[in-house]
C-alpha positions in Angstrom: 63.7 219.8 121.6 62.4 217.4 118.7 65.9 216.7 117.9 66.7 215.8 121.6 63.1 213.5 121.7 64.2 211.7 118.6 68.2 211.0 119.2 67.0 209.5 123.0 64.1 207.2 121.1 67.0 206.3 118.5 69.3 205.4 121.4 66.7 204.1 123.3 65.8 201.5 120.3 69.0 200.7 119.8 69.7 199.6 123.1 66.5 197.2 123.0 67.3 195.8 120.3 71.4 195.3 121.2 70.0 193.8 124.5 67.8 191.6 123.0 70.4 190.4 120.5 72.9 189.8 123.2 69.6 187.6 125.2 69.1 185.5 122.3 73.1 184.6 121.8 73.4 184.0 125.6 70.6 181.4 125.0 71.8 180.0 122.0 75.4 179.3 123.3 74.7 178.8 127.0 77.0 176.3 128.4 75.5 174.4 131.0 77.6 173.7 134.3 76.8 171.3 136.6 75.7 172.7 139.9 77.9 170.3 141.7 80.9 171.8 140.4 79.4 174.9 142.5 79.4 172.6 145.4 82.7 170.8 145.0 84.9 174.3 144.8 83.0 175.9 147.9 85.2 173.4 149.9 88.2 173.3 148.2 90.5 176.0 150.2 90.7 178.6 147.1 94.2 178.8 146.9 94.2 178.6 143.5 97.6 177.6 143.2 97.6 174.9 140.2 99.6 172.5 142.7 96.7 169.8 141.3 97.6 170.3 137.8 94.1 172.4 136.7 93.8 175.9 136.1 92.6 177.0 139.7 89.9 175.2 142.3 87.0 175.4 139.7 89.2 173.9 137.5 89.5 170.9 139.8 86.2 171.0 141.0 85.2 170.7 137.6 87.6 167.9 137.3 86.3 166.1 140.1 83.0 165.9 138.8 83.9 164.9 135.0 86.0 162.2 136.8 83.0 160.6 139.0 81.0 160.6 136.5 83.5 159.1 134.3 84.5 156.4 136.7 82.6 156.5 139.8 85.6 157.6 141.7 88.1 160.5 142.2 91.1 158.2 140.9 93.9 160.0 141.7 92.8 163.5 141.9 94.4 165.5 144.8 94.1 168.7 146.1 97.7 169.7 147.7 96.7 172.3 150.1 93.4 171.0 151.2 95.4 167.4 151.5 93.3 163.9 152.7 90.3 165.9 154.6 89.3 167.8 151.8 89.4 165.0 149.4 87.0 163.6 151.9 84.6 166.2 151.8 84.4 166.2 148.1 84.2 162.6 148.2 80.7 162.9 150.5 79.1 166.1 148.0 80.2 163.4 144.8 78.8 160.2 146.9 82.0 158.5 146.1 85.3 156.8 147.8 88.2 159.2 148.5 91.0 157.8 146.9 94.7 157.2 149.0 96.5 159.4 147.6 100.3 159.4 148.3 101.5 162.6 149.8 104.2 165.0 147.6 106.7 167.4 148.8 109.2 169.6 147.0 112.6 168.5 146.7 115.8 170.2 146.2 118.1 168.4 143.9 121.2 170.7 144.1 123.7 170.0 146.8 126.1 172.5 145.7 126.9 174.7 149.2 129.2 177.4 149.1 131.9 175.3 150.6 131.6 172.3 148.1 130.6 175.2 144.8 133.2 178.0 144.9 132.4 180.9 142.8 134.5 181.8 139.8 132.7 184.6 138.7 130.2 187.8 140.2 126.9 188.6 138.9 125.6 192.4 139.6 121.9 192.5 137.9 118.6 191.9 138.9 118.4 189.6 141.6 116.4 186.7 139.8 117.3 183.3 138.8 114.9 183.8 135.9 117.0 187.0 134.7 120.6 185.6 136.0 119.9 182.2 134.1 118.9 183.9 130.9 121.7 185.9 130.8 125.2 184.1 131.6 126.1 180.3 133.1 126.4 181.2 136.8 128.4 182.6 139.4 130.2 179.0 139.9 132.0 176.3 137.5 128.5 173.8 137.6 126.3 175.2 134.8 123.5 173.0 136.0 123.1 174.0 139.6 121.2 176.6 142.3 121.5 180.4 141.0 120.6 181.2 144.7 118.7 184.2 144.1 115.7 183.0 145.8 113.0 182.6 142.7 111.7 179.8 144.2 111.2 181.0 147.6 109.2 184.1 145.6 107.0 181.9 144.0 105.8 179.8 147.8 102.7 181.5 149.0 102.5 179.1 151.8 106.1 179.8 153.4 107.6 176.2 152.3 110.6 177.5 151.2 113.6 179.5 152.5 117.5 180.0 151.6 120.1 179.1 153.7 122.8 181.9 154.2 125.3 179.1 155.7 125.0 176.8 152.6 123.5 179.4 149.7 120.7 176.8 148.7 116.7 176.8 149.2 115.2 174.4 152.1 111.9 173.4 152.1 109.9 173.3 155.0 107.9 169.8 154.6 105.8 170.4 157.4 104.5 173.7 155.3 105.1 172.7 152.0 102.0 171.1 150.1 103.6 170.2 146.8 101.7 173.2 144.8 104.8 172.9 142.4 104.9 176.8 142.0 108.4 176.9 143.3 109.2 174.1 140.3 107.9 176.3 138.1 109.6 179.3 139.2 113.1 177.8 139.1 115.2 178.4 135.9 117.3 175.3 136.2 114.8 173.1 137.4 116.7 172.0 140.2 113.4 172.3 142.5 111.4 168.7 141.8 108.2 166.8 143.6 108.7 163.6 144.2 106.4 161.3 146.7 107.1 162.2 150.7 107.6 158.2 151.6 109.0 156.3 149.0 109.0 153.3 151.8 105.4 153.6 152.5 106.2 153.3 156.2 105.6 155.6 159.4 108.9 156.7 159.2 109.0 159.0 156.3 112.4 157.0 154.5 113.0 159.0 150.9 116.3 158.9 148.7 117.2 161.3 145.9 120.3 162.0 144.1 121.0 165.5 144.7 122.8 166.7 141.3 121.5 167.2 137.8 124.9 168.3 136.8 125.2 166.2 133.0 129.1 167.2 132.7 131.9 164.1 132.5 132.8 162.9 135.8 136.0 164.8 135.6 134.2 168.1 134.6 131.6 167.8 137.5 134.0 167.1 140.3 136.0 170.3 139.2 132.9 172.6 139.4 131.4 170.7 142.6 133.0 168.6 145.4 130.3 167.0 145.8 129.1 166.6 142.2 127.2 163.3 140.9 130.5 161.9 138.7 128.1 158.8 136.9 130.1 156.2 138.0 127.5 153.5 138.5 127.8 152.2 141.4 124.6 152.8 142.9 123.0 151.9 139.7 124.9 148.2 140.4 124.2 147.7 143.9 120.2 148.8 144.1 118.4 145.4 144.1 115.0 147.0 142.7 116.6 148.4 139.4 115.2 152.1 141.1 117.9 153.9 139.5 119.6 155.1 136.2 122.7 156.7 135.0 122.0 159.1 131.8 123.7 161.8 130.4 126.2 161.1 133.2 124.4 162.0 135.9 122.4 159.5 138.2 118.2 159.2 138.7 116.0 157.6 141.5 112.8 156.6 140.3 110.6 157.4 143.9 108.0 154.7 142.4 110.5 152.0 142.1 112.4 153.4 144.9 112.0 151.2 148.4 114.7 153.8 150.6 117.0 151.0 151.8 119.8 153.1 151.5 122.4 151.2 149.9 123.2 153.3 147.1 123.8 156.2 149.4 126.5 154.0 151.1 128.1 153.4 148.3 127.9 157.2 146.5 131.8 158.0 146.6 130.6 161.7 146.6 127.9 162.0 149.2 125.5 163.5 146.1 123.1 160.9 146.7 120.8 162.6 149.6 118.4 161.0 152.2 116.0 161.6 155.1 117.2 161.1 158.7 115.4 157.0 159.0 117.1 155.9 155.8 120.2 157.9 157.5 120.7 155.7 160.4 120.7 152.4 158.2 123.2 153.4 156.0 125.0 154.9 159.1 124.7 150.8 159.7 125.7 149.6 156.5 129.3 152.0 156.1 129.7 150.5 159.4 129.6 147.1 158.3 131.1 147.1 155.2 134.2 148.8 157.6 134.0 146.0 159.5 133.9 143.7 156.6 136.6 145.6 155.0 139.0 145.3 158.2 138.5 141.4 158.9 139.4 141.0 155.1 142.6 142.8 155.9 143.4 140.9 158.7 143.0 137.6 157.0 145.0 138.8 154.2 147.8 139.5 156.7 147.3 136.3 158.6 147.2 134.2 155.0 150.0 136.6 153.5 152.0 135.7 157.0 151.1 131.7 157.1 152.5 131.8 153.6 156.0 133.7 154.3 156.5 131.2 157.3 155.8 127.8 155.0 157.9 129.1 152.4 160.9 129.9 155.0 160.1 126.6 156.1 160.2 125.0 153.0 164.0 126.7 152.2 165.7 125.8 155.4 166.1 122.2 154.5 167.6 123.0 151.4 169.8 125.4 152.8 171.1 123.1 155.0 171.6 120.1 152.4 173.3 123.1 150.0 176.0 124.3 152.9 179.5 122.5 153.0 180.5 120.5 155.2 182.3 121.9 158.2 185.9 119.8 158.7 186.6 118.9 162.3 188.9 121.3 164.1 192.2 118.6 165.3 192.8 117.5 168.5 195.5 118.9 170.6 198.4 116.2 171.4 198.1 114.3 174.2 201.1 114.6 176.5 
C-alpha cells in the first residue's frame, strides 16, 4: 500500500510542478490580441474561404484592425462573401470609413466549346483536372485550355460555378459568385481568373476579356481552336486607352485600364475576345457601321472606277476617228 501512497504523491508532484511550468511559459510568451479582432470576426460571415487574401476571417479581422490602426481606414480590404454591408459593419466596430471597394467576379478565359476544340485524344483516369493535367497535354490539340473535368466547380462552396454539357466549359453564376478565388486556385491551367465586375464603372455592368491563354503561333492556335486568340494585333492597334497587350502571342486586357467600349471585340477576326451583353449591343453597332462604311467605299470605288472607264473611252474616240481612212465617195450613176 506504501508503494501505491508513494507512486500517486510522485505523480501527484510531478503534475504540480509540469503545470506550473507550463503557467509560467504561458505568461512569459503570451501574445496579446486585441479584443477588437474578437469583435471584427463575429461579423464577418465565417466562411473562411481566403477569397480576401488572409488565412480565414480571423485572419482578416486581424487585418482589419492592423490596417486602422495603421492608416485610420480599411484601405482596400474586402470581404467577398460578406460584400459592401459587412464592410460597413466592421467599419462602425473600427470607427472608421468603409472603403468603395470595386466588386470581383470569376472569369472564364477559355472559349474552347466542343464545336470550336475537337478532341484528338481520350482520357480514362480519375476525373480531375488536377490529375488529368499532371499527367498528359489534354484530350484536344490546345495545350493551354479547359480540361473540363469540373475542378473548379468542386472547389465553389457557394454554387458559383457549373459546366455546360452543350459547350464542355465552366460558367459562373455572377449573381452567386463572390470572387473567393477558390475555383482559381483549383484550376490546373489557370484558365479560371478574377477580374473587376464593371470595368466601365457604370450601372450597366460593361466588362471585356480576351478569352484564350493559348501562347502557340497563330497558325498552331487556329489548328487546335477555331476560335483561338492568333496574336495578330489588331485590338492592341485600335484600343485608344493602350488597355491591352499582345505577349507570347496571345492577347491581354488590363480591366484597370480597360473602359469596355468594345472596339477591340469588333475587330477580333476570331470572336476570342469575349464581352458582357451592354458592351454587346455597341459593338453589334460598330460591325454595323464599319459594314456600312465598308459598302459606301465600294460603291464609290465603282462609281470612280466607272467615271474613269467612261473619260478614258472618251478620251480615244477622237483619236480613233482622226486614225481611220478616209472613206472615198461611192460614183454617181449616169444621168440619162
Amino acid at each position: 500500500m506504501s508503494l501505491v501512497v508513494i507512486a500517486l504523491g510522485v505523480l501527484g508532484a510531478l503534475g504540480l510542478i509540469g503545470s506550473l511550468a507550463l503557467f509560467f511559459i504561458a505568461k512569459k510568451f503570451y501574445v496579446y490580441e486585441d479584443p477588437r479582432v474578437g469583435q471584427v470576426e463575429e461579423v464577418l460571415p465565417g466562411a473562411n474561404c481566403g477569397g480576401c487574401g488572409f488565412p480565414g476571417c480571423h485572419g482578416m479581422a486581424d487585418a482589419c484592425v492592423k490596417e486602422r490602426d495603421a492608416s485610420n481606414s480599411l484601405g482596400s480590404l474586402l470581404c467577398p462573401v460578406g460584400g459592401a454591408d459587412c464592410m460597413a459593419k466592421v467599419a462602425a466596430i473600427l470607427g472608421v470609413e468603409a472603403g468603395a471597394a470595386e466588386p470581383k467576379l470569376a472569369v472564364v478565359r477559355c472559349n474552347g466549346s466542343i464545336e470550336c476544340r475537337p478532341k484528338v485524344a481520350a482520357y480514362d483516369g480519375a476525373k480531375s483536372c488536377a490529375v488529368a493535367a499532371a499527367t498528359f497535354a489534354g484530350e484536344t490539340g490546345c495545350a493551354f485550355g479547359c480540361i473540363g473535368l469540373g475542378d473548379c466547380v468542386k472547389a465553389c462552396t457557394f454554387d458559383a460555378i457549373h459546366m455546360n454539357p452543350v459547350t464542355g466549359l465552366p460558367e459562373v453564376d455572377e449573381d452567386k459568385c463572390v470572387a473567393c478565388g477558390a475555383c482559381s486556385k483549383a484550376c490546373p491551367k489557370l484558365v479560371i481568373e478574377i477580374r473587376k465586375k464593371n470595368a466601365a464603372k457604370t450601372p450597366a455592368v460593361k466588362r471585356v476579356w480576351v478569352s484564350c491563354i493559348n501562347k502557340d503561333k497563330g497558325a498552331v492556335a487556329r489548328k487546335a481552336c477555331a476560335s483561338a486568340c492568333i496574336g495578330c494585333g489588331k485590338c492592341q492597334k485600335t484600343c485608344k486607352f493602350e488597355a491591352i497587350t499582345v505577349e507570347n502571342n496571345v492577347a491581354y486586357i488590363d480591366p484597370e485600364k480597360c473602359k469596355a467600349c468594345g472596339m477591340c471585340v469588333s475587330e477580333c477576326p476570331t470572336g476570342a475576345i469575349h464581352c458582357t451583353a451592354p458592351v454587346q449591343v455597341v459593338v453589334e453597332k460598330l460591325k454595323a457601321k464599319k459594314a456600312a462604311d465598308a459598302a459606301k467605299a465600294k460603291e464609290e470605288a465603282a462609281k470612280k472606277a466607272a467615271e474613269a472607264a467612261a473619260a478614258k473611252a472618251a478620251a480615244a474616240a477622237p483619236v480613233a476617228q482622226q486614225a481611220a481612212p478616209a472613206t472615198p465617195a461611192a460614183p454617181k450613176a449616169d444621168q440619162q
